[in-house]
DRENPA-3360 file (N, C-alpha, C; in nm, 2 decimals, always signed):
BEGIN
1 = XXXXXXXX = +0.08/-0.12/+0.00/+0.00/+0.00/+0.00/+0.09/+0.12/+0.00 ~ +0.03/+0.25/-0.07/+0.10/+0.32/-0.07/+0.11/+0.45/+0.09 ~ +0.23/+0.48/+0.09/+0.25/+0.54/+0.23/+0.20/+0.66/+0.22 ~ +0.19/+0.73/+0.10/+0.11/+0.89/+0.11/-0.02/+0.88/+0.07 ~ -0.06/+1.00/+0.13/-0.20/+1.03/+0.15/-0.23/+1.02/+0.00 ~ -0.36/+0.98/+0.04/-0.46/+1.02/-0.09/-0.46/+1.12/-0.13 ~ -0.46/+1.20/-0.29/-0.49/+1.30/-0.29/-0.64/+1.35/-0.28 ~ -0.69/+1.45/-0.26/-0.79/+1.52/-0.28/-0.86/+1.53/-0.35;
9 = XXXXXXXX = -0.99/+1.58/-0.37/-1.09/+1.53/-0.49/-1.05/+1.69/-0.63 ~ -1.00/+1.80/-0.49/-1.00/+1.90/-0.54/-0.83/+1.89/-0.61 ~ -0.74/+1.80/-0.57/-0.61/+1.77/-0.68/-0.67/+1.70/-0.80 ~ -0.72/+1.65/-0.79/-0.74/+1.51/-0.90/-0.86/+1.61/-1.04 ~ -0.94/+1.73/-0.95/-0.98/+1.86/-1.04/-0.90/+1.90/-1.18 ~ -0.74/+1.91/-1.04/-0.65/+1.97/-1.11/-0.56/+1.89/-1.24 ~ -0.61/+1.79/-1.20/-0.55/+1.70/-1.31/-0.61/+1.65/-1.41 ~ -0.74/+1.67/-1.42/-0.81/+1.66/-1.53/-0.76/+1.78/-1.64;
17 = XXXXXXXX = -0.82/+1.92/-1.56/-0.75/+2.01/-1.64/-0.62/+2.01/-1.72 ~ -0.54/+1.96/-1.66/-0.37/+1.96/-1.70/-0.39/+1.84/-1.78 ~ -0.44/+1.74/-1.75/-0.39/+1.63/-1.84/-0.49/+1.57/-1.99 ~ -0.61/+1.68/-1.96/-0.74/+1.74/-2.05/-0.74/+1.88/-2.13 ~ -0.64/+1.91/-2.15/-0.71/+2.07/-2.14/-0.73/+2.15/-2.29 ~ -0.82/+2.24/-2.21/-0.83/+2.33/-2.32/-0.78/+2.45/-2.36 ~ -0.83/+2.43/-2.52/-0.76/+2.53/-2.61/-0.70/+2.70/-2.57 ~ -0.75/+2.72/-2.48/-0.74/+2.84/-2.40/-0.83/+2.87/-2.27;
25 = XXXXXXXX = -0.79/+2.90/-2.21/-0.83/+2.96/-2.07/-0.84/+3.13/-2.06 ~ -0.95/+3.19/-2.02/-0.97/+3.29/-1.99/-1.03/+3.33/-1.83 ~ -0.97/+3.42/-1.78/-0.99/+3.46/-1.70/-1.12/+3.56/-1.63 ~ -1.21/+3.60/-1.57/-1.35/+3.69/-1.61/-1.42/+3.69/-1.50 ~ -1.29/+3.78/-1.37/-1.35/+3.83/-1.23/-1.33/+3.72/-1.21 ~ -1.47/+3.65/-1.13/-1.44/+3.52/-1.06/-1.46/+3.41/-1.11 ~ -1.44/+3.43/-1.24/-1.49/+3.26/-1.32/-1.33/+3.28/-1.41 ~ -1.32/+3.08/-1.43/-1.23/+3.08/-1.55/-1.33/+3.01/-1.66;
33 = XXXXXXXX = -1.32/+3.07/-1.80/-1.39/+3.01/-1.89/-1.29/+2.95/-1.99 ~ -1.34/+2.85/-2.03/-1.29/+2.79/-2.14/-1.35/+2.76/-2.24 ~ -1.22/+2.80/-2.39/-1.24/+2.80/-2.51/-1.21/+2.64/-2.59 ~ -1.32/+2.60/-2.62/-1.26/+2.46/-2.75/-1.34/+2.49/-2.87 ~ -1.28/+2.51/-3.01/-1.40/+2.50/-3.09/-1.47/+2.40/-3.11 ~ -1.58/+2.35/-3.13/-1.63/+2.26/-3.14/-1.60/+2.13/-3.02 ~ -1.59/+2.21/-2.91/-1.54/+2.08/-2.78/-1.62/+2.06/-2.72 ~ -1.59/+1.91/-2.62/-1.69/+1.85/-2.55/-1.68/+1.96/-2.43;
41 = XXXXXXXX = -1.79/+1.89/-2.31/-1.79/+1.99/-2.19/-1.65/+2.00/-2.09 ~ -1.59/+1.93/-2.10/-1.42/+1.97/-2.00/-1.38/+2.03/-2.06 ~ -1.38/+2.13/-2.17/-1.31/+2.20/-2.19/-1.40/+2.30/-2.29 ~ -1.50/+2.30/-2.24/-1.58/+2.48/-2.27/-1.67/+2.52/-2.16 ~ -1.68/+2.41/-2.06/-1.75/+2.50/-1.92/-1.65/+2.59/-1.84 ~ -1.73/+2.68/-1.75/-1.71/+2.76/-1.70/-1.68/+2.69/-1.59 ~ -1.58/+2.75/-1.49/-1.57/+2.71/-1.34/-1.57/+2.85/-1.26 ~ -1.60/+2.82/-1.13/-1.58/+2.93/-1.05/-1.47/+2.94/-0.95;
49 = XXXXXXXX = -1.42/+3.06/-0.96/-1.30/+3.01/-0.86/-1.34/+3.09/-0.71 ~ -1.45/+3.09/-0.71/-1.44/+3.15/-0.52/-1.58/+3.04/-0.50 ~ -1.57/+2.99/-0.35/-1.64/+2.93/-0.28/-1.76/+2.98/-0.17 ~ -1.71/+3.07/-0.16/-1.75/+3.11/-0.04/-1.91/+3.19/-0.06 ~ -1.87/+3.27/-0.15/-1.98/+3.40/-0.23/-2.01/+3.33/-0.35 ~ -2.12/+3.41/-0.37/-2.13/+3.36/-0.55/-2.11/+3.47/-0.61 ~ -2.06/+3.42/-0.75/-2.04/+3.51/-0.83/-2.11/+3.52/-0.94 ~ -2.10/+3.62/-0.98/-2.21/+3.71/-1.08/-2.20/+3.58/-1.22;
57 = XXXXXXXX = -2.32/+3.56/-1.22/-2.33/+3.43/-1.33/-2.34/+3.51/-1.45 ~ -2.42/+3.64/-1.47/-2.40/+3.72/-1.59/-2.29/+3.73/-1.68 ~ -2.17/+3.77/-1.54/-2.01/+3.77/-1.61/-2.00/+3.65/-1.70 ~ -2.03/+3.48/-1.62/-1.96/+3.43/-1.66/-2.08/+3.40/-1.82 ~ -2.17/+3.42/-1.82/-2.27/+3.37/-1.95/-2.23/+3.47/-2.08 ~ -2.21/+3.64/-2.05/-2.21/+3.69/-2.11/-2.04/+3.65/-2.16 ~ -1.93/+3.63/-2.12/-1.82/+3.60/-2.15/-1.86/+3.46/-2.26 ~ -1.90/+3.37/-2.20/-1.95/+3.25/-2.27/-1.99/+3.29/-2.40;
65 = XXXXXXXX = -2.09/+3.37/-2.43/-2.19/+3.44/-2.57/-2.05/+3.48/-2.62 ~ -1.98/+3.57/-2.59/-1.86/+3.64/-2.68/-1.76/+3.52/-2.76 ~ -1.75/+3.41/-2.68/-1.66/+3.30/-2.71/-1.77/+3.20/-2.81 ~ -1.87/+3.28/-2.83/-1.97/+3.15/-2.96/-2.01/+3.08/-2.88 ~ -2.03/+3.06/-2.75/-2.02/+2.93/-2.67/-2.17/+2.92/-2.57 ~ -2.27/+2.84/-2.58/-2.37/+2.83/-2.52/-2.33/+2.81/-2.35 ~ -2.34/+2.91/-2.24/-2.38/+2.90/-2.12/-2.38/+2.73/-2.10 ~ -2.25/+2.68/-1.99/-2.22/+2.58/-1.95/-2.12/+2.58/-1.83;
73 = XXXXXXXX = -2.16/+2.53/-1.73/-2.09/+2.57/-1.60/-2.04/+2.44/-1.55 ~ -1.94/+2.39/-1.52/-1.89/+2.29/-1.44/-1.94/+2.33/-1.29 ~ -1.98/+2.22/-1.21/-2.05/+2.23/-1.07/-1.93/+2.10/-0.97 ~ -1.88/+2.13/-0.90/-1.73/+2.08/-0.86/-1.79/+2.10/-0.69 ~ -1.69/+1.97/-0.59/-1.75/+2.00/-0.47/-1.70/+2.13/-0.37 ~ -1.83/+2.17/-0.36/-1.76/+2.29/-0.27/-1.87/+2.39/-0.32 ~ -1.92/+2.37/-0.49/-1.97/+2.48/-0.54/-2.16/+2.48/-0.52 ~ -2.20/+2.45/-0.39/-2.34/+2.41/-0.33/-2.39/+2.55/-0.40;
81 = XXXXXXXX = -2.37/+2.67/-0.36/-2.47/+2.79/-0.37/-2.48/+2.81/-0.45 ~ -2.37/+2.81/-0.59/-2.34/+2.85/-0.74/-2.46/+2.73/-0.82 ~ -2.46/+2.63/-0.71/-2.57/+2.47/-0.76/-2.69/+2.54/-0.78 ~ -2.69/+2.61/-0.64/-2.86/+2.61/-0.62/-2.90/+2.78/-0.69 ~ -2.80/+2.88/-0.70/-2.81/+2.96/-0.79/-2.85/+2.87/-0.94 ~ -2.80/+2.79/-1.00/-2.79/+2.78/-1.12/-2.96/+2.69/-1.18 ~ -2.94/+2.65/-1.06/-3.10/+2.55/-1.06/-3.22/+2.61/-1.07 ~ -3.21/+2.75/-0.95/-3.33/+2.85/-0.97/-3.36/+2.90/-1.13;
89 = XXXXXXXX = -3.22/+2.94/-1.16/-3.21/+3.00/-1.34/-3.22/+2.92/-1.44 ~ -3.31/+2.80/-1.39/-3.31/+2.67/-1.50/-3.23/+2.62/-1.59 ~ -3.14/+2.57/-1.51/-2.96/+2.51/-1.56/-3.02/+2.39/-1.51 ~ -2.99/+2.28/-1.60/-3.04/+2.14/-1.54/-2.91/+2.08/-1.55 ~ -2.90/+1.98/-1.42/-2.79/+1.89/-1.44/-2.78/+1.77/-1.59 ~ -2.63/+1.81/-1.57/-2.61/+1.65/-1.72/-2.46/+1.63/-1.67 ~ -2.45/+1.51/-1.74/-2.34/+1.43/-1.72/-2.29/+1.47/-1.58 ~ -2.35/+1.39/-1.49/-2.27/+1.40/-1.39/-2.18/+1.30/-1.36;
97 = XXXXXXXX = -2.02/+1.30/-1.32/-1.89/+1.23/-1.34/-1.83/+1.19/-1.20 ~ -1.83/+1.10/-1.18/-1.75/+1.02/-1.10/-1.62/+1.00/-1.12 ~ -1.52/+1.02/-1.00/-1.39/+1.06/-0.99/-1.32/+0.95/-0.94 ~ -1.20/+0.84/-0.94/-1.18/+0.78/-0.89/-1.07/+0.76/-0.88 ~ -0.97/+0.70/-0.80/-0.82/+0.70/-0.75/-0.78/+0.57/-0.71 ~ -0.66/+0.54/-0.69/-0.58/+0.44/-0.59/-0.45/+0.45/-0.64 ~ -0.38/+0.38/-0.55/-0.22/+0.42/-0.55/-0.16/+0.30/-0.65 ~ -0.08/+0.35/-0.75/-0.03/+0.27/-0.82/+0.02/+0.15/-0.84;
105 = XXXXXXXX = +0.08/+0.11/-0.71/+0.17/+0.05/-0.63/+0.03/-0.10/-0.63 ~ -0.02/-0.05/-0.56/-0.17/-0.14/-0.54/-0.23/-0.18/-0.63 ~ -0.25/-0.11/-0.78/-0.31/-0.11/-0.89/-0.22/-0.23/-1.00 ~ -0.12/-0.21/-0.95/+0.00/-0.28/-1.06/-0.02/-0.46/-1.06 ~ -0.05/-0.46/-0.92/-0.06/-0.62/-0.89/-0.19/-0.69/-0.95 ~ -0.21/-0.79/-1.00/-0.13/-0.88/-1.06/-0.02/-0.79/-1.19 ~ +0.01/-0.82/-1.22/+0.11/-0.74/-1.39/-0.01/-0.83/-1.47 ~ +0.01/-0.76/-1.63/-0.09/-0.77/-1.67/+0.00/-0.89/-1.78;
113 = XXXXXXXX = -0.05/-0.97/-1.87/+0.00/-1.09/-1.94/+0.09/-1.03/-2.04 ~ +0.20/-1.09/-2.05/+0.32/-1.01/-2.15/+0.22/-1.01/-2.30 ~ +0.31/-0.89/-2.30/+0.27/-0.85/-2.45/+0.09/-0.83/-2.51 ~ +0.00/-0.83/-2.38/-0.12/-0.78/-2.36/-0.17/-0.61/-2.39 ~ -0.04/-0.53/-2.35/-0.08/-0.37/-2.36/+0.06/-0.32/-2.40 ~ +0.07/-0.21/-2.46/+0.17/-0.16/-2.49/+0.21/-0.01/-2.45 ~ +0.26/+0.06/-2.38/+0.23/+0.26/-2.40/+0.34/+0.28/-2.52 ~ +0.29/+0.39/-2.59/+0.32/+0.44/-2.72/+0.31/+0.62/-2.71;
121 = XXXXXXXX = +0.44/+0.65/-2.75/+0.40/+0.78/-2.77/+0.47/+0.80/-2.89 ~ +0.42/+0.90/-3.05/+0.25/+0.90/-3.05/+0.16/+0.78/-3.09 ~ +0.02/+0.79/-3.06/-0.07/+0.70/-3.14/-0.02/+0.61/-3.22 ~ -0.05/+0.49/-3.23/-0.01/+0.45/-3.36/-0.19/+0.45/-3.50 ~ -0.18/+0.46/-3.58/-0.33/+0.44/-3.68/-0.42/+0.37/-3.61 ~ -0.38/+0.24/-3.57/-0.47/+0.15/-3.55/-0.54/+0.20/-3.39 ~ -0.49/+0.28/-3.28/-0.53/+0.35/-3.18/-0.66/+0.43/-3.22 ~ -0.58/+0.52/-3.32/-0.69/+0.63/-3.36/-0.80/+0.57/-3.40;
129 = XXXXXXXX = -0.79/+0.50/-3.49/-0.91/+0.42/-3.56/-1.00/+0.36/-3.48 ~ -0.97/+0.33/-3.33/-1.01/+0.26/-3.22/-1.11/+0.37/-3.14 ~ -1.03/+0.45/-3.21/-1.12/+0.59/-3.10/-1.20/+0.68/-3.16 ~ -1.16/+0.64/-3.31/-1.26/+0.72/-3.39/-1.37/+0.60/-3.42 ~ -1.41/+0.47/-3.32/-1.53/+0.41/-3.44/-1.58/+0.44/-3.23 ~ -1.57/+0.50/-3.14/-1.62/+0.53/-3.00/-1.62/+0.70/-3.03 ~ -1.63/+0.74/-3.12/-1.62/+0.93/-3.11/-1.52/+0.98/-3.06 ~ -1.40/+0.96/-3.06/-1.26/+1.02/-3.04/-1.23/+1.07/-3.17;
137 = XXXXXXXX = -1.26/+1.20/-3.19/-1.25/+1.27/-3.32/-1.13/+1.31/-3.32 ~ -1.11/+1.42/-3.42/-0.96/+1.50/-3.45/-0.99/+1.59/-3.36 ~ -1.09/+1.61/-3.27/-1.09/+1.74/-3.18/-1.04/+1.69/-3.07 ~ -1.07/+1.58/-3.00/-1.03/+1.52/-2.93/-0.87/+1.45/-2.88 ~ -0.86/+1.41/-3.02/-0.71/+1.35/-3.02/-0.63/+1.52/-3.05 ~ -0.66/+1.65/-3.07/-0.58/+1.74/-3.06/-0.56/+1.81/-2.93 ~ -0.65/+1.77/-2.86/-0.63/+1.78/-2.70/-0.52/+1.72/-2.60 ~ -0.50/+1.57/-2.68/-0.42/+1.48/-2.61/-0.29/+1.55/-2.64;
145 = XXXXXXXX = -0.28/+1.59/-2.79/-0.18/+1.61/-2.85/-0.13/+1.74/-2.79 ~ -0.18/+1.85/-2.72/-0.14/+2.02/-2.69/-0.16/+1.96/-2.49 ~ -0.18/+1.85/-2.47/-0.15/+1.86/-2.31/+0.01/+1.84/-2.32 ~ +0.01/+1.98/-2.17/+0.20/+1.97/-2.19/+0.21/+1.87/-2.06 ~ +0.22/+1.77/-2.04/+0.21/+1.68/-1.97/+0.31/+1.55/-1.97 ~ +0.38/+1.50/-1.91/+0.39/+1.36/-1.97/+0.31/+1.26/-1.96 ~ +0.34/+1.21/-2.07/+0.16/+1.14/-2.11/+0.25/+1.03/-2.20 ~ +0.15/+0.93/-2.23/+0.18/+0.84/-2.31/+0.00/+0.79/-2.39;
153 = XXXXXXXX = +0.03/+0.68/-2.46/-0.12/+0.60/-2.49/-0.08/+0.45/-2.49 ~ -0.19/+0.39/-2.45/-0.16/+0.25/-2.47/-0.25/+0.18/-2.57 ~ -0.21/+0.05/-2.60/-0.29/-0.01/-2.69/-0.25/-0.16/-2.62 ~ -0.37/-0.22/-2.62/-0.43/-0.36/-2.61/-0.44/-0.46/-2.66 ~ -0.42/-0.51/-2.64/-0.40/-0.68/-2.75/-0.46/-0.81/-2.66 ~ -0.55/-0.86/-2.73/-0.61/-0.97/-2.68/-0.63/-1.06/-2.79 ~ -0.59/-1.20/-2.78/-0.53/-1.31/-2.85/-0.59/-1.30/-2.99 ~ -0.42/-1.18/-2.98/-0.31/-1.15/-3.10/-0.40/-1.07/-3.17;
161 = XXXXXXXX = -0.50/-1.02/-3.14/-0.61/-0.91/-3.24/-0.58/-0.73/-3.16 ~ -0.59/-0.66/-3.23/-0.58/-0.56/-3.13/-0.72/-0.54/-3.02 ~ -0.75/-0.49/-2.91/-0.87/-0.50/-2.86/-0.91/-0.34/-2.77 ~ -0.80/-0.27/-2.77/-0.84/-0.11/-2.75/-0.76/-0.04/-2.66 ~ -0.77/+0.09/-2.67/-0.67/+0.21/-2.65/-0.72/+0.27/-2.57 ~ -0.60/+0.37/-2.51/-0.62/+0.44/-2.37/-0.52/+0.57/-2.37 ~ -0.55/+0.71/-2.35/-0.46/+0.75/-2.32/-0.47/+0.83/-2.18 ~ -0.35/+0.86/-2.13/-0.24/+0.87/-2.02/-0.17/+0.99/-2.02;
169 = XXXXXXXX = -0.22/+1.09/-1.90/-0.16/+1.22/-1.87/-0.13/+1.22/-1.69 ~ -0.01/+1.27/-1.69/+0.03/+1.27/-1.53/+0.02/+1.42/-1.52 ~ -0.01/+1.46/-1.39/+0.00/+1.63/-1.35/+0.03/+1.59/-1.17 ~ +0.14/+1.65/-1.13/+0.17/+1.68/-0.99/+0.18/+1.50/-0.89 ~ +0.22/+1.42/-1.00/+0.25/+1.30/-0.92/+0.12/+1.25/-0.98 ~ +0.04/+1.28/-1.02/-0.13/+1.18/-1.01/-0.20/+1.12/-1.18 ~ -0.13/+1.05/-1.23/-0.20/+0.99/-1.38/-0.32/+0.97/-1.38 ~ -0.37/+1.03/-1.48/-0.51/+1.02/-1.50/-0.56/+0.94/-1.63;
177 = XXXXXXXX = -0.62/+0.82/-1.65/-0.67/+0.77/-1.78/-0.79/+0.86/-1.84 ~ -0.78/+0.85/-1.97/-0.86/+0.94/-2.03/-0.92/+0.82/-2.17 ~ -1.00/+0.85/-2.23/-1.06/+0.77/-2.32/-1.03/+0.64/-2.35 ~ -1.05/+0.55/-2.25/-1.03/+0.42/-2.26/-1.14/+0.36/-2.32 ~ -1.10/+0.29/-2.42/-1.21/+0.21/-2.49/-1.19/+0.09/-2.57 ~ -1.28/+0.03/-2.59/-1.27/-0.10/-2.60/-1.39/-0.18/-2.71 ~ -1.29/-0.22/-2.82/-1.36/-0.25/-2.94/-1.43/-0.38/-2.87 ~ -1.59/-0.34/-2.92/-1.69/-0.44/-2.92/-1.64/-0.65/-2.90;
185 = XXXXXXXX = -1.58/-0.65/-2.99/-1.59/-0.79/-3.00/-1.46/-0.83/-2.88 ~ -1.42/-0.73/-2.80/-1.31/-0.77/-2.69/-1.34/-0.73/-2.58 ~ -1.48/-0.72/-2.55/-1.55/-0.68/-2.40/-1.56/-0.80/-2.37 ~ -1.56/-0.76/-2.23/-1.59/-0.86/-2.10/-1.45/-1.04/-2.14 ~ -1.37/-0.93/-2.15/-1.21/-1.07/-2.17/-1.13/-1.00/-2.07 ~ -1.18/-0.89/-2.03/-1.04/-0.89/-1.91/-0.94/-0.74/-1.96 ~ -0.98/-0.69/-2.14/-0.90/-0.60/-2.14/-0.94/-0.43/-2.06 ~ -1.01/-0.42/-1.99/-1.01/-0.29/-1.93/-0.91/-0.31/-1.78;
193 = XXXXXXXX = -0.94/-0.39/-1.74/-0.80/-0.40/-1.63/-0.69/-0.46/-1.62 ~ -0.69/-0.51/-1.78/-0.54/-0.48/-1.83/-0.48/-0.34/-1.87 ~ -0.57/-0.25/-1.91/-0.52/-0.09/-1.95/-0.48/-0.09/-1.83 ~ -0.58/-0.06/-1.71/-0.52/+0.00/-1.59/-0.42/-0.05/-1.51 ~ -0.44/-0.17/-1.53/-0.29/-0.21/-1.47/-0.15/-0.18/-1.56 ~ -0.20/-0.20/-1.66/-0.08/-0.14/-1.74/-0.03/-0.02/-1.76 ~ -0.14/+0.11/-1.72/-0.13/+0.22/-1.68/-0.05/+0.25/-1.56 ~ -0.09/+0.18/-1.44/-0.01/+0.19/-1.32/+0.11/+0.16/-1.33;
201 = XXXXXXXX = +0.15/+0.07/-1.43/+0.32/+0.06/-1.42/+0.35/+0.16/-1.49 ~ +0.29/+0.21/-1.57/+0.39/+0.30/-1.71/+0.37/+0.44/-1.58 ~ +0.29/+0.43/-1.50/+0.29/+0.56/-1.42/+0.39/+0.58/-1.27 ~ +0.42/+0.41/-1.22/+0.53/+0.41/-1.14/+0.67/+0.41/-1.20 ~ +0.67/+0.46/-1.35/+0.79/+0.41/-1.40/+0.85/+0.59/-1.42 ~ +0.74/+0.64/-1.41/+0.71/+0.79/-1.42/+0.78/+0.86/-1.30 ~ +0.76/+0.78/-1.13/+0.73/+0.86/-1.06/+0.61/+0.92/-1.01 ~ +0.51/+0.87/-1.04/+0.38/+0.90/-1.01/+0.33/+0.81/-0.91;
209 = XXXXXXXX = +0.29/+0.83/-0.79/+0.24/+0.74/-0.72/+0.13/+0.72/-0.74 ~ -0.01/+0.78/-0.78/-0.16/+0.73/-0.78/-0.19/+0.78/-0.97 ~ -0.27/+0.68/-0.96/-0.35/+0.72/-1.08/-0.48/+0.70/-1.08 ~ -0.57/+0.76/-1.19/-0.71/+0.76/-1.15/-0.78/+0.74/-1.26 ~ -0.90/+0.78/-1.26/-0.96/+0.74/-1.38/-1.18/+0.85/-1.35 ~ -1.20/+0.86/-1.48/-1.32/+0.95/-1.45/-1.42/+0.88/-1.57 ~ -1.55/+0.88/-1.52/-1.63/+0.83/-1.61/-1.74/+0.90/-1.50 ~ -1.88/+0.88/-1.64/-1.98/+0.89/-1.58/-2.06/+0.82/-1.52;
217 = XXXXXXXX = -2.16/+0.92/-1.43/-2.22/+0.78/-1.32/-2.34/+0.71/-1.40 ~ -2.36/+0.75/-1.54/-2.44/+0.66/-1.61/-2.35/+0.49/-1.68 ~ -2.20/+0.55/-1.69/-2.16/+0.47/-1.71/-2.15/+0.31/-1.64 ~ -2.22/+0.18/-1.67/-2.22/+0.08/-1.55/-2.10/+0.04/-1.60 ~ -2.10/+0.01/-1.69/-1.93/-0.08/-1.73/-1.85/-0.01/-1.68 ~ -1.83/+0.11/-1.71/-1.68/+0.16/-1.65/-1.65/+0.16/-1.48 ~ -1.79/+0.22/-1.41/-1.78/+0.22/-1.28/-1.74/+0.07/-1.22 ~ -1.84/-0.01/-1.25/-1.80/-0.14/-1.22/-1.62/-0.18/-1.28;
225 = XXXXXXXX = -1.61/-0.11/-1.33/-1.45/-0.22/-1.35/-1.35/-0.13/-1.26 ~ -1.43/+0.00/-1.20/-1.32/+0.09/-1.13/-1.34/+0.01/-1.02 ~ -1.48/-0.02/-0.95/-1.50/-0.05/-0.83/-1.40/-0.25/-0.80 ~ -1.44/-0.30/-0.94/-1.36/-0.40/-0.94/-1.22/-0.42/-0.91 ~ -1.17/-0.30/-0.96/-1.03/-0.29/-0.92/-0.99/-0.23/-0.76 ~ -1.10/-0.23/-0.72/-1.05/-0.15/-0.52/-1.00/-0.04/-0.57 ~ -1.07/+0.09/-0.71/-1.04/+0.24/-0.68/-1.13/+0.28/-0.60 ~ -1.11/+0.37/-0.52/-1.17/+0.47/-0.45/-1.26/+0.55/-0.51;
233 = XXXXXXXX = -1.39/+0.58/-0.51/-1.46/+0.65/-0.53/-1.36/+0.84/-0.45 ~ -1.35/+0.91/-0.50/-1.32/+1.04/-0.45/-1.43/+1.16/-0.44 ~ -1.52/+1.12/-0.53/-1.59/+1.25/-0.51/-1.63/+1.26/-0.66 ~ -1.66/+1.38/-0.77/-1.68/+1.41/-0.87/-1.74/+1.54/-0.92 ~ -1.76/+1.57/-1.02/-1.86/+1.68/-1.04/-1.97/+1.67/-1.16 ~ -2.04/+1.76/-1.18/-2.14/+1.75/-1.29/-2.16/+1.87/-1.35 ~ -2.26/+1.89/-1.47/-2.28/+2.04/-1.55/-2.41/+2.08/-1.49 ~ -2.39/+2.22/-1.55/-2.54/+2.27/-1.55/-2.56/+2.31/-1.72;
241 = XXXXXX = -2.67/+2.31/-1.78/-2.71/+2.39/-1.86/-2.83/+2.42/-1.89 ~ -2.87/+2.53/-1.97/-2.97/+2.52/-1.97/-3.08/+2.48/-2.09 ~ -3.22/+2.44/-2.05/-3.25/+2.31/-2.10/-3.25/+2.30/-2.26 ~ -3.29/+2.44/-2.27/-3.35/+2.46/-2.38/-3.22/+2.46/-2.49 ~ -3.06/+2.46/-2.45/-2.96/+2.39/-2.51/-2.90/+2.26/-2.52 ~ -2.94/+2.17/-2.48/-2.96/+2.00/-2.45/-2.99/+1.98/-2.60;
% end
C-alpha cells in the first residue's frame, strides 16, 4: 500500500484540467472560462474560482456568448450555492462524473499478461481508428496532442487481435486515464484492467504514485471495473445547462 496520502478530490480537479485541457483559458472576475472549438464539456465550461460567495453568473454567460459558446458551467465540490443559484435559473444537471483513485503501487498487482498492452507515444493508426469508431474525433485527439504533460497512450492486445486504446496524462504526481475504450468484440475478456494495470506501471515508472480514472455515473461498465479494481470513489462533479440547449 502506498505510504502517502490520498490526494484530494480537489487535486485530482487539477489534473483533469492539465492532463485534459483546453484550447485556451480565460480569466473573467471570478470565473475561469474555457475556449474549445467545437469541444466537449471539459473543456468549454465555465468554473468558478471562489467558494465562499457567488459570483455574478452574468459575467460568466455573457463572456461564454462572446466565445460563440452556449452557457455551460462545471459544478465541482464545494460549489453548493453557485448549484442552487444555477438550478433556480433553469440550468439542469447532465453528465454527472464520478472521480476515482488508488495508488499505483496497489493497482500494478497482478502485472498484466506479457505483450497484452503496450504505451506508445505517438498514437499508432490503428489507436486512432479505435477511437474514432467510439467518437474520439480529431478534436479530441488534438487535445491529447497540446496537453503539456507527460503522457503516453496504450494499446491492447487480446489473442493476438488488437482490442483497445487508452490515453495517459500525469500532473503533480497523479496519472489520469482518459478515453479508454474497448472494441466491441473484446469486452468482457479482461481487457479494461489490463489498461489499468498497465497504466499503473507505465505511471510508477514515471514517478507517479496514484492514478485515477473518471467516467460517468451513467456509465455501469466503466464504474464497475473501477470499483472492481479496489479504486476509491473520490468524489466528482457535474454540469449545469440550460434546458433549452440539450
Amino acid at each position: 500500500m502506498c505510504e502517502k496520502m490520498m490526494p484530494e478530490v480537489s487535486d485530482l480537479y487539477e489534473v483533469v484540467d492539465h492532463t485534459w485541457p483546453a484550447n485556451r483559458k480565460i480569466s473573467r472576475v471570478h470565473w475561469t472560462l474555457s475556449q474549445e472549438p467545437d469541444g466537449e464539456k471539459r473543456v468549454t465550461a465555465a468554473t468558478s474560482r471562489v467558494k465562499k460567495d457567488i459570483p455574478d453568473i452574468c459575467v460568466a454567460e455573457k463572456g461564454m456568448f462572446e466565445l460563440d459558446q452556449n452557457p455551460l458551467f462545471m459544478i465541482r465540490e464545494g460549489d453548493n450555492k453557485l448549484d442552487q443559484i444555477l438550478d433556480e435559473g433553469a440550468y439542469k444537471v447532465i453528465d454527472a462524473v464520478n472521480i476515482y483513485c488508488i495508488s499505483c503501487e496497489e493497482l500494478s498487482h497482478p502485472a498484466p499478461p506479457m505483450l497484452s498492452a503496450f504505451d506508445i507515444w505517438e498514437p499508432l493508426e490503428i489507436q486512432k481508428d479505435i477511437w474514432a469508431q467510439h467518437g474520439t474525433d480529431r478534436n479530441r485527439f488534438a487535445i491529447m496532442e497540446r496537453a503539456e504533460c507527460i503522457k503516453t497512450s496504450l494499446l491492447m492486445r487480446c489473442e493476438s487481435h488488437p482490442a483497445g486504446a487508452a490515453y495517459i496524462g500525469i500532473y503533480n504526481g497523479i496519472a489520469m486515464v482518459h478515453a479508454l475504450e474497448i472494441l466491441p468484440s473484446q469486452r468482457r475478456k479482461g481487457v479494461g484492467a489490463i489498461a489499468l494495470r498497465q497504466a499503473a506501471i507505465w505511471a510508477i515508472a514515471q514517478n507517479a504514485p496514484f492514478i485515477s480514472g473518471i467516467c460517468t455515473k451513467e456509465n455501469k461498465a466503466a464504474n464497475a471495473l473501477y470499483a472492481s479494481l479496489k479504486m476509491r470513489l473520490m468524489g466528482g462533479y457535474n454540469y449545469r445547462i440550460k434546458e433549452e440547449t440539450i
